[in-house]
MILUM-854245 format. One record per residue: residue in three letters; residue number from 1; chain; z, y, x of N, C-alpha, C in turn. Coordinates in Angstrom, 3 decimals, padded with zeros to 6 digits. Last residue first. Example, Ala and Ser with C-alpha at 12.3 -4.5 7.8 and 13.67 -1.06 7.14 Angstrom:
% residues 2
<node><rest>Ser</rest><nr>2</nr><kette>A</kette><n_Z>007.080</n_Z><n_Y>-002.250</n_Y><n_X>012.850</n_X><ca_Z>007.140</ca_Z><ca_Y>-001.060</ca_Y><ca_X>013.670</ca_X><c_Z>007.870</c_Z><c_Y>000.030</c_Y><c_X>012.900</c_X></node>
<node><rest>Ala</rest><nr>1</nr><kette>A</kette><n_Z>007.800</n_Z><n_Y>-005.690</n_Y><n_X>013.190</n_X><ca_Z>007.800</ca_Z><ca_Y>-004.500</ca_Y><ca_X>012.300</ca_X><c_Z>007.800</c_Z><c_Y>-003.300</c_Y><c_X>013.200</c_X></node>
//
This chain:
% residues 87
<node><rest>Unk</rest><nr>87</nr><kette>A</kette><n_Z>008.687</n_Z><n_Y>-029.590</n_Y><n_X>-033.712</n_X><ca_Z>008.144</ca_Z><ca_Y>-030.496</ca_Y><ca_X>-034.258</ca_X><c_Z>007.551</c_Z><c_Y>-030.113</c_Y><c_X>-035.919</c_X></node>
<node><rest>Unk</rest><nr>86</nr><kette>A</kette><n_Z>008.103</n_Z><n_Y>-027.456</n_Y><n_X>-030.754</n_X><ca_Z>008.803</ca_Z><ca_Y>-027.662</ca_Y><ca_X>-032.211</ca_X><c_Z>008.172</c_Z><c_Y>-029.164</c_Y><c_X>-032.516</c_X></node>
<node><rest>Unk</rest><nr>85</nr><kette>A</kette><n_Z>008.883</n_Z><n_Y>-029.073</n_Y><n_X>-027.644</n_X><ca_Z>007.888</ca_Z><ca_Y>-028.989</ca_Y><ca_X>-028.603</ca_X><c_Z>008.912</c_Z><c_Y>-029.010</c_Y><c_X>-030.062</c_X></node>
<node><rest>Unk</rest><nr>84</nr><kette>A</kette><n_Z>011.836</n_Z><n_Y>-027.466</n_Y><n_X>-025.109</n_X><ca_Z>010.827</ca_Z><ca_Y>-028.769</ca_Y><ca_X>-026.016</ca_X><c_Z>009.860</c_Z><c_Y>-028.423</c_Y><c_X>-027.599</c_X></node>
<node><rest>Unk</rest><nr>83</nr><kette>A</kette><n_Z>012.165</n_Z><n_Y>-026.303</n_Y><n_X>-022.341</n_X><ca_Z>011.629</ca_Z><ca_Y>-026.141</ca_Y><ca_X>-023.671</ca_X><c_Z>010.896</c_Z><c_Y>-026.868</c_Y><c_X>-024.604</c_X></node>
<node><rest>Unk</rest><nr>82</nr><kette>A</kette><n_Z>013.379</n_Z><n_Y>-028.176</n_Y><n_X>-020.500</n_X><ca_Z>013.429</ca_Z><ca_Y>-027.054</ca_Y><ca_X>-020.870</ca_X><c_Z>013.476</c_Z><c_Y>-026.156</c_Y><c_X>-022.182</c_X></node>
<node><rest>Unk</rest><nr>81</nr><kette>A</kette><n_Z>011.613</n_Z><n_Y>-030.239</n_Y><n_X>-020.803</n_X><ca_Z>012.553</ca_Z><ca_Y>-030.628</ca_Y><ca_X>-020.547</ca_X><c_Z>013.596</c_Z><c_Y>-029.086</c_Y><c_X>-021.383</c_X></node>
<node><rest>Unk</rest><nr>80</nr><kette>A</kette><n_Z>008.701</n_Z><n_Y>-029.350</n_Y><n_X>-020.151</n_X><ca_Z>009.375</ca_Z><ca_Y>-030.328</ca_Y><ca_X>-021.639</ca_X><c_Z>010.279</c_Z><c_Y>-029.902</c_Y><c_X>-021.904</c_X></node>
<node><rest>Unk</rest><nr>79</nr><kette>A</kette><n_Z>009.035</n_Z><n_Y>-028.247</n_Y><n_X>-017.590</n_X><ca_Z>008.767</ca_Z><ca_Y>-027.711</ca_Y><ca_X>-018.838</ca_X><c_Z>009.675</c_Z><c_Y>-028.009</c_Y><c_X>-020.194</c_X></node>
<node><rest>Unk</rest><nr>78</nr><kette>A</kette><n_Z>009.711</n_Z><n_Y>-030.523</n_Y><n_X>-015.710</n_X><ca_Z>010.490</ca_Z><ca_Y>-029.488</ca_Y><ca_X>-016.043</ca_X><c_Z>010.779</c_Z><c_Y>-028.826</c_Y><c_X>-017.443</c_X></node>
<node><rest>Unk</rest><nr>77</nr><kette>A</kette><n_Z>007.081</n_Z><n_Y>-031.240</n_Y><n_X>-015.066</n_X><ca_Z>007.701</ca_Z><ca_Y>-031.965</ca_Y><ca_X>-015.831</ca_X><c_Z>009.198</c_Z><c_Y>-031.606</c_Y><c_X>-016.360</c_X></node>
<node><rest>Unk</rest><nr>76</nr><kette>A</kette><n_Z>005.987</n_Z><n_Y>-029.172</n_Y><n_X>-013.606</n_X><ca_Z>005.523</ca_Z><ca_Y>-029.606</ca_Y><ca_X>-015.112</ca_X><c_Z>006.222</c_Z><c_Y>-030.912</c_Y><c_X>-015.448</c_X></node>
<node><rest>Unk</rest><nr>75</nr><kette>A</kette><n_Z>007.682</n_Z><n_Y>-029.302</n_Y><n_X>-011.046</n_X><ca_Z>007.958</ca_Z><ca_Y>-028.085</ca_Y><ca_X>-012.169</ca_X><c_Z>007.043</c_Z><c_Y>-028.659</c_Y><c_X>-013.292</c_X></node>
<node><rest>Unk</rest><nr>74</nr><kette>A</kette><n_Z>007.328</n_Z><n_Y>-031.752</n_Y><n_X>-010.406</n_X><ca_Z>008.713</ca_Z><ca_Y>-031.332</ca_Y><ca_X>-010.679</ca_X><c_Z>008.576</c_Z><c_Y>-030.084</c_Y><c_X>-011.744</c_X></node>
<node><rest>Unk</rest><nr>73</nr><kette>A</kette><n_Z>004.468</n_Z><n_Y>-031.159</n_Y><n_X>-009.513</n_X><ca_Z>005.145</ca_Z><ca_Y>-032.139</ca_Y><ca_X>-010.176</ca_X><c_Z>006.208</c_Z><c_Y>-032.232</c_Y><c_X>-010.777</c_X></node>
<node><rest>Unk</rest><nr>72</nr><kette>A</kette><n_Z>005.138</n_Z><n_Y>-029.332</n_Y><n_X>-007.442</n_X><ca_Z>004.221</ca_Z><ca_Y>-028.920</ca_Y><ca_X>-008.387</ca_X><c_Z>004.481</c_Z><c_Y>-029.630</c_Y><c_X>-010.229</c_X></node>
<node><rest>Unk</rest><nr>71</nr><kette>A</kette><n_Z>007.030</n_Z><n_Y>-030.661</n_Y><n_X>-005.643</n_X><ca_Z>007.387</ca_Z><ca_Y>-029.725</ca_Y><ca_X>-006.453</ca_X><c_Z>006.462</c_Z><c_Y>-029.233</c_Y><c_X>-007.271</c_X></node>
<node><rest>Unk</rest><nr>70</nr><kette>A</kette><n_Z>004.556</n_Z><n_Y>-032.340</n_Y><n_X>-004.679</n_X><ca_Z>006.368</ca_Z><ca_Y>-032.985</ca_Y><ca_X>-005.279</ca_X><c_Z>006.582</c_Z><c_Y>-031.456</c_Y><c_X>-006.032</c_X></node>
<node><rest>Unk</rest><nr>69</nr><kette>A</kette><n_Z>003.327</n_Z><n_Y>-030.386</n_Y><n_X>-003.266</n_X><ca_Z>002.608</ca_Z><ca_Y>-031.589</ca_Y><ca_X>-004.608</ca_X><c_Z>004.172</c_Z><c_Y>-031.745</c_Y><c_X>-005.646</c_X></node>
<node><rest>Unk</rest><nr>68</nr><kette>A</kette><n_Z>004.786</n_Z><n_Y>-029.168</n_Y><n_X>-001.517</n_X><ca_Z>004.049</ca_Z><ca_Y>-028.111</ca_Y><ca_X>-002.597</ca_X><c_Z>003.769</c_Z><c_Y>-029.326</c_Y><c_X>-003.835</c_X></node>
<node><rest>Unk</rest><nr>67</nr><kette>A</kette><n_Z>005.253</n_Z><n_Y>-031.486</n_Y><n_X>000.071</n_X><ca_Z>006.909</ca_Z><ca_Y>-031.091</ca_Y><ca_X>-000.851</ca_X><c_Z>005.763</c_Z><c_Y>-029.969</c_Y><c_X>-001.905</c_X></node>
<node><rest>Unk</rest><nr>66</nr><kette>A</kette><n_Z>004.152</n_Z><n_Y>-033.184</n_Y><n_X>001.822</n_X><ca_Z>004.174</ca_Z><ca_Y>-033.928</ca_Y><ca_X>000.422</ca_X><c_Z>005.073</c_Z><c_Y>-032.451</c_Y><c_X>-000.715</c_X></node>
<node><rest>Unk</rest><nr>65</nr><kette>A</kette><n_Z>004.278</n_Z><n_Y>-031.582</n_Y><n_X>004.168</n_X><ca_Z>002.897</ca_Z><ca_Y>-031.484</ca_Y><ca_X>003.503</ca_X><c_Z>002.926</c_Z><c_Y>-031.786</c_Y><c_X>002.220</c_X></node>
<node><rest>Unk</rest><nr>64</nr><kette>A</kette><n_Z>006.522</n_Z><n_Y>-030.148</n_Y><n_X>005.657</n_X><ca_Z>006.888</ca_Z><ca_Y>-031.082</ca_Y><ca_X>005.209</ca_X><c_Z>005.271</c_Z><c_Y>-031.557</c_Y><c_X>003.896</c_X></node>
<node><rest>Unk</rest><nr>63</nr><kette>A</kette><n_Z>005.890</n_Z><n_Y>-028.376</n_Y><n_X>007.592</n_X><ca_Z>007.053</ca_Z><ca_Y>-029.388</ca_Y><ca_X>008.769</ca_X><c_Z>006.821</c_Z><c_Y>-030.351</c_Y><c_X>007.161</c_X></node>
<node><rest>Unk</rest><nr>62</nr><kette>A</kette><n_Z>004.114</n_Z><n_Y>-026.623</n_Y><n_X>006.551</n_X><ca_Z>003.614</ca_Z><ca_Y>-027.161</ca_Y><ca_X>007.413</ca_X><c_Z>004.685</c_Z><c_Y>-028.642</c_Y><c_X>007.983</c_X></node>
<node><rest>Unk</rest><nr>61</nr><kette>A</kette><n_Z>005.914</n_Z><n_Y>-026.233</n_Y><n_X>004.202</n_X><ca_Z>004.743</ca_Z><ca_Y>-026.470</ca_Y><ca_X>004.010</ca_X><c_Z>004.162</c_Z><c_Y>-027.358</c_Y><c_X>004.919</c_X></node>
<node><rest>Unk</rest><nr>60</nr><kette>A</kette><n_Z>007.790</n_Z><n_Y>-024.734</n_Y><n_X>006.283</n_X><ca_Z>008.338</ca_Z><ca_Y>-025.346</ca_Y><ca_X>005.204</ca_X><c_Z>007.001</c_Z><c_Y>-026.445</c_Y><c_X>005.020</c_X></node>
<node><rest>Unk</rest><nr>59</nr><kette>A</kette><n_Z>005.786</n_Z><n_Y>-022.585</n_Y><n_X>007.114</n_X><ca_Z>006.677</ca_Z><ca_Y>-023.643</ca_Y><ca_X>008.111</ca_X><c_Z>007.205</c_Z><c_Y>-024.473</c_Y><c_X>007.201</c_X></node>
<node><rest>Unk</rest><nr>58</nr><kette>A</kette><n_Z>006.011</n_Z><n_Y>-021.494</n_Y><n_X>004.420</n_X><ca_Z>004.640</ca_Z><ca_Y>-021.672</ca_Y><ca_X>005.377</ca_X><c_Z>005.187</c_Z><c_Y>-022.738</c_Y><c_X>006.608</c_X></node>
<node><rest>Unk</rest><nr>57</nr><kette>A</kette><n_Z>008.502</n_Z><n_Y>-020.037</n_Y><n_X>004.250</n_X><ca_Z>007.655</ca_Z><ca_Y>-021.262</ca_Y><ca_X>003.246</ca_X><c_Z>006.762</c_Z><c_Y>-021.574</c_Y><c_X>003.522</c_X></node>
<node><rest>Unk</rest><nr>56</nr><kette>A</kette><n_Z>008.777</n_Z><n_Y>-018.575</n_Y><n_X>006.384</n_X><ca_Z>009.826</ca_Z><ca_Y>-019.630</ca_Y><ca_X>006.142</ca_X><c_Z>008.873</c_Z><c_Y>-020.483</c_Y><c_X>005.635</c_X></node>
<node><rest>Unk</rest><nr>55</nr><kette>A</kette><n_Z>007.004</n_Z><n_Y>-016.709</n_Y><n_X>005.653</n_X><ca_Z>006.677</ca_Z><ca_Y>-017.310</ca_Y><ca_X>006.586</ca_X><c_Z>007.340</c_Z><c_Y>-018.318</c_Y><c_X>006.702</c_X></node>
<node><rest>Unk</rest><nr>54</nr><kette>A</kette><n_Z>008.092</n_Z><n_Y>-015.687</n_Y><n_X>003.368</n_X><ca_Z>006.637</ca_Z><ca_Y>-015.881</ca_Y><ca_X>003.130</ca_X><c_Z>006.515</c_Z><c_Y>-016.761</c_Y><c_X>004.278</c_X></node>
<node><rest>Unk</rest><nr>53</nr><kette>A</kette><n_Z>010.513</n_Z><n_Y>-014.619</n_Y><n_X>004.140</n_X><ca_Z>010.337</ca_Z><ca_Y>-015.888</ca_Y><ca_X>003.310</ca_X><c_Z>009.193</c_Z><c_Y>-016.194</c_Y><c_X>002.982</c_X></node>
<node><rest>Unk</rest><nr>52</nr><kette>A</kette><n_Z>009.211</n_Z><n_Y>-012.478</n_Y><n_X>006.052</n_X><ca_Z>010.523</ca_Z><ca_Y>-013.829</ca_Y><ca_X>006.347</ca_X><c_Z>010.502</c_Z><c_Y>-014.830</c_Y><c_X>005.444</c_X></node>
<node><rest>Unk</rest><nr>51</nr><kette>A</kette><n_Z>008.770</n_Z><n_Y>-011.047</n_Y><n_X>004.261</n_X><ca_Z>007.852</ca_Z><ca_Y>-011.386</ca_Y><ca_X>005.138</ca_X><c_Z>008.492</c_Z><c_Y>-012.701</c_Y><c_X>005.954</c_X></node>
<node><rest>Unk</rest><nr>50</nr><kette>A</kette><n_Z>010.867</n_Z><n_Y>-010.183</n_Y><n_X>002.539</n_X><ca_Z>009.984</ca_Z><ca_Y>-011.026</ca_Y><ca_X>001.972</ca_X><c_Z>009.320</c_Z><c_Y>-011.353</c_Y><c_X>003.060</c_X></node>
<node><rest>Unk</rest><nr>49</nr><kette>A</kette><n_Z>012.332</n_Z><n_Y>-008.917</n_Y><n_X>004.510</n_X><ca_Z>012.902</ca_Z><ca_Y>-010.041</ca_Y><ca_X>003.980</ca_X><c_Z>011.334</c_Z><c_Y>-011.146</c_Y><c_X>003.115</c_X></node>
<node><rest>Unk</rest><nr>48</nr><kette>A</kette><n_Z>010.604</n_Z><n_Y>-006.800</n_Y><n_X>005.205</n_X><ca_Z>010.925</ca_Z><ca_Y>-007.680</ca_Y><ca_X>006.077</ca_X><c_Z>011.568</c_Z><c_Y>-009.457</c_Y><c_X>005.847</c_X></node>
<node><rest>Unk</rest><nr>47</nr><kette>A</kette><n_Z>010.830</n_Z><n_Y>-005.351</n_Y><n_X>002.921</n_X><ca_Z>009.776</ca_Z><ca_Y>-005.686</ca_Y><ca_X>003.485</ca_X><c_Z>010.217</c_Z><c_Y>-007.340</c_Y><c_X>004.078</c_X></node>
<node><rest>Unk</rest><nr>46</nr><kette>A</kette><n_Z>013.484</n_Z><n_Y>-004.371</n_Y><n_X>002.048</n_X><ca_Z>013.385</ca_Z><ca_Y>-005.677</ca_Y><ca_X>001.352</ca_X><c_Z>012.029</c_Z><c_Y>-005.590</c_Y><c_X>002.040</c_X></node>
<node><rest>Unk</rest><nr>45</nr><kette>A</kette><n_Z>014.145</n_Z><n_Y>-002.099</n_Y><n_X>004.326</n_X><ca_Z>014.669</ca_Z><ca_Y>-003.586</ca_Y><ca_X>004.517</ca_X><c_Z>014.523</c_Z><c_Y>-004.750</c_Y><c_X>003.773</c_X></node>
<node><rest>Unk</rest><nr>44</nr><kette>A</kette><n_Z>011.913</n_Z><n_Y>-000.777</n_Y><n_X>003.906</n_X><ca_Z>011.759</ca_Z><ca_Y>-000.980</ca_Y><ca_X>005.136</ca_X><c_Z>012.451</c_Z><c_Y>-002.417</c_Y><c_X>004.969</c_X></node>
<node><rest>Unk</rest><nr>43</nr><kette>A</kette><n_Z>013.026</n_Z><n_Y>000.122</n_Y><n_X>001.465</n_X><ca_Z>011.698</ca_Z><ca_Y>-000.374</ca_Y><ca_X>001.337</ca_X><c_Z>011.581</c_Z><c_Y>-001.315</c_Y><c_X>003.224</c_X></node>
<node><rest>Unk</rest><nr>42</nr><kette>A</kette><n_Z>015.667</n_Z><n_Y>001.631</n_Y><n_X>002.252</n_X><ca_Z>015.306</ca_Z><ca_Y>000.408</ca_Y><ca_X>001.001</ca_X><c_Z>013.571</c_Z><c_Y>-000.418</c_Y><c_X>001.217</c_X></node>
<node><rest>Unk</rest><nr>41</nr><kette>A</kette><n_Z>014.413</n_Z><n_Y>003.572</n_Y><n_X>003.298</n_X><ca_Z>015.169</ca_Z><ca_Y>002.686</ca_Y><ca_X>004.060</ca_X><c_Z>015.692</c_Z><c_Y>001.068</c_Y><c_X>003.358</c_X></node>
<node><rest>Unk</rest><nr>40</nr><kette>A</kette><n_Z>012.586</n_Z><n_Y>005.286</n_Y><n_X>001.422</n_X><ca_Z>012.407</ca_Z><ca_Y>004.249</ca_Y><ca_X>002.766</ca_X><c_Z>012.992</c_Z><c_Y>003.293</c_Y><c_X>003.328</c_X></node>
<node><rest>Unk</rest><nr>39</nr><kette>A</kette><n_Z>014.992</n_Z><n_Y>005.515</n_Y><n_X>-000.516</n_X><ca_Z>013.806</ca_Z><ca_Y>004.774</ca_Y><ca_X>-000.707</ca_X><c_Z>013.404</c_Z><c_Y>003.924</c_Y><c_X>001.033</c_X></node>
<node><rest>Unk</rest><nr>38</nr><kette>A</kette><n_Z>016.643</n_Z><n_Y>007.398</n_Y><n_X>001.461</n_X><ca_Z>017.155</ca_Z><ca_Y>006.334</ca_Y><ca_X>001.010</ca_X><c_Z>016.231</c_Z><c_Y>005.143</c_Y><c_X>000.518</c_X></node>
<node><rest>Unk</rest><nr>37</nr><kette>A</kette><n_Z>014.960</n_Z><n_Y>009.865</n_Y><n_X>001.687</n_X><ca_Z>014.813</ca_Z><ca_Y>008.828</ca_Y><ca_X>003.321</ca_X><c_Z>015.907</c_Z><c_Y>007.591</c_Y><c_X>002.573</c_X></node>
<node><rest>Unk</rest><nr>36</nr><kette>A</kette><n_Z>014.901</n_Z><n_Y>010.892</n_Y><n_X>-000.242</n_X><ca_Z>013.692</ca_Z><ca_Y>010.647</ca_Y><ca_X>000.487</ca_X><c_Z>013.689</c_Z><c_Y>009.757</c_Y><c_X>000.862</c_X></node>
<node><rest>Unk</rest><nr>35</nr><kette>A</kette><n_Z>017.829</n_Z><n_Y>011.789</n_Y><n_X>-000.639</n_X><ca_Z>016.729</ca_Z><ca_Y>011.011</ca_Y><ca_X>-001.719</ca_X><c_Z>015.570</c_Z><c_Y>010.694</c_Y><c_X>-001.653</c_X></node>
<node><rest>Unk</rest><nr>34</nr><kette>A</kette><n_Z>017.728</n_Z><n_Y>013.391</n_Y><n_X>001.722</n_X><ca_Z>018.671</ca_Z><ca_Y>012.032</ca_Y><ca_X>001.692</ca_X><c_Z>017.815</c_Z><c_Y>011.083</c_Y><c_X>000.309</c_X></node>
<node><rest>Unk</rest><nr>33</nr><kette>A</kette><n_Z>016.325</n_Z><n_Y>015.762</n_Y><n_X>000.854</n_X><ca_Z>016.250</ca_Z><ca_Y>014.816</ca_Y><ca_X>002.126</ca_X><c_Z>016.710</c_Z><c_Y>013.581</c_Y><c_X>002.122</c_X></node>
<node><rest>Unk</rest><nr>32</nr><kette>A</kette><n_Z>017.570</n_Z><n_Y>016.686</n_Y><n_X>-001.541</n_X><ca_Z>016.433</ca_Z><ca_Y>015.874</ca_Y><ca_X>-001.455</ca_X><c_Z>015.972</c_Z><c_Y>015.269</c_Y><c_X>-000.039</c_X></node>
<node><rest>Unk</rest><nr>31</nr><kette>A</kette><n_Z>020.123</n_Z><n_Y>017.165</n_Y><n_X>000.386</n_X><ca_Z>019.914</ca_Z><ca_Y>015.762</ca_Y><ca_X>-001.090</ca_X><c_Z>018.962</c_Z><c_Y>015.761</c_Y><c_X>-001.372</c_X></node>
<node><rest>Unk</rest><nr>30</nr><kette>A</kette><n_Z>019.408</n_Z><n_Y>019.577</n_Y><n_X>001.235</n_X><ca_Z>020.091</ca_Z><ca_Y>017.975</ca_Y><ca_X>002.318</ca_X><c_Z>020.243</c_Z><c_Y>016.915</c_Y><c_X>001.018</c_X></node>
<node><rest>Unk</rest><nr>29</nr><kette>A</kette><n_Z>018.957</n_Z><n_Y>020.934</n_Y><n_X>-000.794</n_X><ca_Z>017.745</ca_Z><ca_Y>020.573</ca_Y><ca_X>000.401</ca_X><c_Z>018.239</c_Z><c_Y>018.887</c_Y><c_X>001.039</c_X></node>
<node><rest>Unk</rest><nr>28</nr><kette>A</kette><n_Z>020.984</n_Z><n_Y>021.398</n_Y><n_X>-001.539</n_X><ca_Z>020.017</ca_Z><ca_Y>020.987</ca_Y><ca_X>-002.708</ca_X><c_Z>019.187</c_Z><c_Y>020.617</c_Y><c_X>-001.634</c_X></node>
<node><rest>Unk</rest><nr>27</nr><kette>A</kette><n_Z>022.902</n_Z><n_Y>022.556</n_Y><n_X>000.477</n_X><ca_Z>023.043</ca_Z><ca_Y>021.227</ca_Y><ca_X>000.239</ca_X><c_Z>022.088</c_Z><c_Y>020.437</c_Y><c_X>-001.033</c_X></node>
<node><rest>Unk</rest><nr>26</nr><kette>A</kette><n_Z>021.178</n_Z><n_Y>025.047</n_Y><n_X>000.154</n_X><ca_Z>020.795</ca_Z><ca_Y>024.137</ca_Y><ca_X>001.603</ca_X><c_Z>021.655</c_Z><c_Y>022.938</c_Y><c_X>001.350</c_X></node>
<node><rest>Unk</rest><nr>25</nr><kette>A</kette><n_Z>021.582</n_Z><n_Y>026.247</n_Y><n_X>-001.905</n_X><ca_Z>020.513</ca_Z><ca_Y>025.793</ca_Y><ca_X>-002.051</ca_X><c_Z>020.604</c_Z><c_Y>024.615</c_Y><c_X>-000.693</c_X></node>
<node><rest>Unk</rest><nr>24</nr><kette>A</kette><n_Z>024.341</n_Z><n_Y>026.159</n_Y><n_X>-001.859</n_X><ca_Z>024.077</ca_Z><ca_Y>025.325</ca_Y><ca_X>-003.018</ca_X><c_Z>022.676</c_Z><c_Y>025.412</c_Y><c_X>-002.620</c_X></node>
<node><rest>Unk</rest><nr>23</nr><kette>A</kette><n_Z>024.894</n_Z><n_Y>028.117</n_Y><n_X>000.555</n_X><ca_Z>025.679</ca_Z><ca_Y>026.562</ca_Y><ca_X>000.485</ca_X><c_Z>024.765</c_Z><c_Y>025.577</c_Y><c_X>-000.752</c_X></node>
<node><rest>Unk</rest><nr>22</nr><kette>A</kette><n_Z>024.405</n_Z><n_Y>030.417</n_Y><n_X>000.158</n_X><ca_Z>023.198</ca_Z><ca_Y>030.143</ca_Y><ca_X>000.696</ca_X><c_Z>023.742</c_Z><c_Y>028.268</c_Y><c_X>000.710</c_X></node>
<node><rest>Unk</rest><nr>21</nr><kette>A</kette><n_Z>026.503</n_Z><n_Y>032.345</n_Y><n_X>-001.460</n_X><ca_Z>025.545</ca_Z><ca_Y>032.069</ca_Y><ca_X>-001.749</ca_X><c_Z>024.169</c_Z><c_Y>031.208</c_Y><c_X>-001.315</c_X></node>
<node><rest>Unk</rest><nr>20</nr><kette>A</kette><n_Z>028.079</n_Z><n_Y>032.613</n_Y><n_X>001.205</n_X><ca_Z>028.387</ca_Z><ca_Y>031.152</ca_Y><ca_X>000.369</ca_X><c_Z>027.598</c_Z><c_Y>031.203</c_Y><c_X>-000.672</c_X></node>
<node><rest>Unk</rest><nr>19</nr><kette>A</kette><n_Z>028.169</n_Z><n_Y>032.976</n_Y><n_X>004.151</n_X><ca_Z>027.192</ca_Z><ca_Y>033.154</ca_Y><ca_X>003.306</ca_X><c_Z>027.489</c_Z><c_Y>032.285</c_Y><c_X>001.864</c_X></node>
<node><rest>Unk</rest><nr>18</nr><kette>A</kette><n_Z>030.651</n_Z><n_Y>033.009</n_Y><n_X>005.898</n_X><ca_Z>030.105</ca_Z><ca_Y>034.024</ca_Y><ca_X>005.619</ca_X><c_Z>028.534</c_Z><c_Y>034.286</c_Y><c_X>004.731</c_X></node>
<node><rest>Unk</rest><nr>17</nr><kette>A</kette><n_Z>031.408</n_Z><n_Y>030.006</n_Y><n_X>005.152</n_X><ca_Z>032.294</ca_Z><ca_Y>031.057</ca_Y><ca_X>004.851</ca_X><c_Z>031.727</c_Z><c_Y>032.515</c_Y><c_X>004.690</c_X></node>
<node><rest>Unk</rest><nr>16</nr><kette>A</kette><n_Z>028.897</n_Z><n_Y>028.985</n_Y><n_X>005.847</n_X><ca_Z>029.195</ca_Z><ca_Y>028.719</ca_Y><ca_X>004.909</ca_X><c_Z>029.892</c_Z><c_Y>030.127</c_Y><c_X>004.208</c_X></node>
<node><rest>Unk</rest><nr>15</nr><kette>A</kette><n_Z>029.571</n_Z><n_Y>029.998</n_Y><n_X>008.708</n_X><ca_Z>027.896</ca_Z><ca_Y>030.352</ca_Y><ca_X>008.264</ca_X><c_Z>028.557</c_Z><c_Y>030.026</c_Y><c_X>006.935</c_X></node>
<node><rest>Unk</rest><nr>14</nr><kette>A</kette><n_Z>031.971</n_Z><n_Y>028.081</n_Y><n_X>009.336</n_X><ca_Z>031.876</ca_Z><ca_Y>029.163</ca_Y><ca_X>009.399</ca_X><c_Z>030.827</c_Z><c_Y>029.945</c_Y><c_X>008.734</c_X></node>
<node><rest>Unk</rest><nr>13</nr><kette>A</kette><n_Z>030.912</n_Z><n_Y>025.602</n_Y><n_X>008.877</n_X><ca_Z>031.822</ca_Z><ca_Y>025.641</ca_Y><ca_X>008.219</ca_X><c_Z>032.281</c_Z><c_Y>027.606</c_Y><c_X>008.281</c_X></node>
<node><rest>Unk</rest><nr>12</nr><kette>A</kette><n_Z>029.347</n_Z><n_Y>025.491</n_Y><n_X>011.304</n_X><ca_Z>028.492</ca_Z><ca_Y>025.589</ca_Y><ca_X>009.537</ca_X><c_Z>029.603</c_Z><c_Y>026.087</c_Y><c_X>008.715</c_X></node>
<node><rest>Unk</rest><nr>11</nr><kette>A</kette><n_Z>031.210</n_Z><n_Y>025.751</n_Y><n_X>013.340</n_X><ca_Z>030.138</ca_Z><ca_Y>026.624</ca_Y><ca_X>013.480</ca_X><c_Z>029.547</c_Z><c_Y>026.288</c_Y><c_X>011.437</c_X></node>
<node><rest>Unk</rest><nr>10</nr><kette>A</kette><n_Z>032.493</n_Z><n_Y>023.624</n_Y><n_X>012.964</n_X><ca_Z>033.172</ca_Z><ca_Y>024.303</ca_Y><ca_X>012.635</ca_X><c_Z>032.233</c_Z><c_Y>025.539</c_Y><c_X>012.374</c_X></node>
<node><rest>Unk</rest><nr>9</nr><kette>A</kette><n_Z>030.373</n_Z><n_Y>021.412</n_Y><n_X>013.018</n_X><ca_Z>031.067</ca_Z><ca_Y>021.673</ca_Y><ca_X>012.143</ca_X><c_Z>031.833</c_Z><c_Y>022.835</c_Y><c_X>011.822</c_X></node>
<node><rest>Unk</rest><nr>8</nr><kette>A</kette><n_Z>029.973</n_Z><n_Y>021.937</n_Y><n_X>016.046</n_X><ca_Z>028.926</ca_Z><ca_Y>022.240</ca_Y><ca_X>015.392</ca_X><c_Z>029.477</c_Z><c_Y>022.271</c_Y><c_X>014.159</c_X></node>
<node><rest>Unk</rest><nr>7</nr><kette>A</kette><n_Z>032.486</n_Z><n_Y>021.388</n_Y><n_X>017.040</n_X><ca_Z>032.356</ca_Z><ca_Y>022.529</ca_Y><ca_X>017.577</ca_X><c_Z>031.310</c_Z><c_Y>023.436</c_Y><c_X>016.472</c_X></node>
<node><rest>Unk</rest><nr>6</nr><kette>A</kette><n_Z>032.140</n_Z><n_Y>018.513</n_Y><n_X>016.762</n_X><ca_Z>033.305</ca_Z><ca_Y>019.589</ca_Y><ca_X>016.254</ca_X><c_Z>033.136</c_Z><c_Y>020.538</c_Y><c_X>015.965</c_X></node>
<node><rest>Unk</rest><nr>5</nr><kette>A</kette><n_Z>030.223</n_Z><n_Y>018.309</n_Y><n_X>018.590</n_X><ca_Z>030.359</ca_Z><ca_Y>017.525</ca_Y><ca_X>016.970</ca_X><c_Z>031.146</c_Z><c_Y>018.055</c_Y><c_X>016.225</c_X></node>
<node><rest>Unk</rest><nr>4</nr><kette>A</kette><n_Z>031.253</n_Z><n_Y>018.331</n_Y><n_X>020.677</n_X><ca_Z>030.221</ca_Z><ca_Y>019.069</ca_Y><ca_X>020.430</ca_X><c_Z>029.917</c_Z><c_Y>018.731</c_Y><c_X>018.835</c_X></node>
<node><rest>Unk</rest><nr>3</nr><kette>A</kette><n_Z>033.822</n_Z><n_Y>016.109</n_Y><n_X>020.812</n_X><ca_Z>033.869</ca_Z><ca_Y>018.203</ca_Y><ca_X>020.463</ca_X><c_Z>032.579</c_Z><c_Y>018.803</c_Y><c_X>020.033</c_X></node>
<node><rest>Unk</rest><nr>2</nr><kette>A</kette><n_Z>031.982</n_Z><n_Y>014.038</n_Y><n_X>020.989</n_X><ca_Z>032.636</ca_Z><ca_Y>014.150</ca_Y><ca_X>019.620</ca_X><c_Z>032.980</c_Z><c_Y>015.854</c_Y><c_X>019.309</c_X></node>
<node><rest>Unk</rest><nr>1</nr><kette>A</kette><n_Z>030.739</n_Z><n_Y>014.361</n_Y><n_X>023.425</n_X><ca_Z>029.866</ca_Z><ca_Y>014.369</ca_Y><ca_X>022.257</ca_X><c_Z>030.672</c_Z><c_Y>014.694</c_Y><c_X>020.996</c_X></node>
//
C-alpha cells in the first residue's frame, strides 16, 4: 500500500511538473474541499458531546431527585451574593 502511495505521488508530482498552470486551481479545489469537510467534522464531534451531557444530566436527575430543587435554590441565593443591590 505504502509504494502504491508512492508511486501515486510521484505520478501528481509529475502532472504538476508538466502542467503547472493547472497546480493553483486544483489546490483552490482541495481547500475548498477541506473547508467543507472541517465544519462537518467539527459539528459531528461537539453533537455527540452535548448529547452525552444531556443524557448524563438526566441519569444525574433520575439517581439523585432532591439535586434540580437544591441547586435551583443554590442558584437564587447565589444572585445576592454575586451581585448585590445598589443601595
Amino acid at each position: 500500500m505504502r509504494r502504491k502511495l508512492k508511486l501515486f505521488a510521484y505520478a501528481l508530482m509529475l502532472l504538476a511538473l508538466a502542467y503547472p498552470t493547472l497546480v493553483p486551481p486544483v489546490l483552490g479545489m482541495l481547500g475548498v474541499a477541506l473547508a467543507a469537510v472541517v465544519p462537518l467534522v467539527g459539528w459531528f464531534l461537539a453533537n455527540p458531546s452535548l448529547t452525552l451531557t444531556v443524557a448524563a444530566g438526566l441519569l444525574l436527575v433520575r439517581l439523585f431527585p432532591g439535586v434540580p430543587r437544591w441547586l435551583g435554590r443554590a442558584l437564587v441565593a447565589s444572585v445576592p451574593a454575586v451581585a448585590p443591590a445598589k443601595a
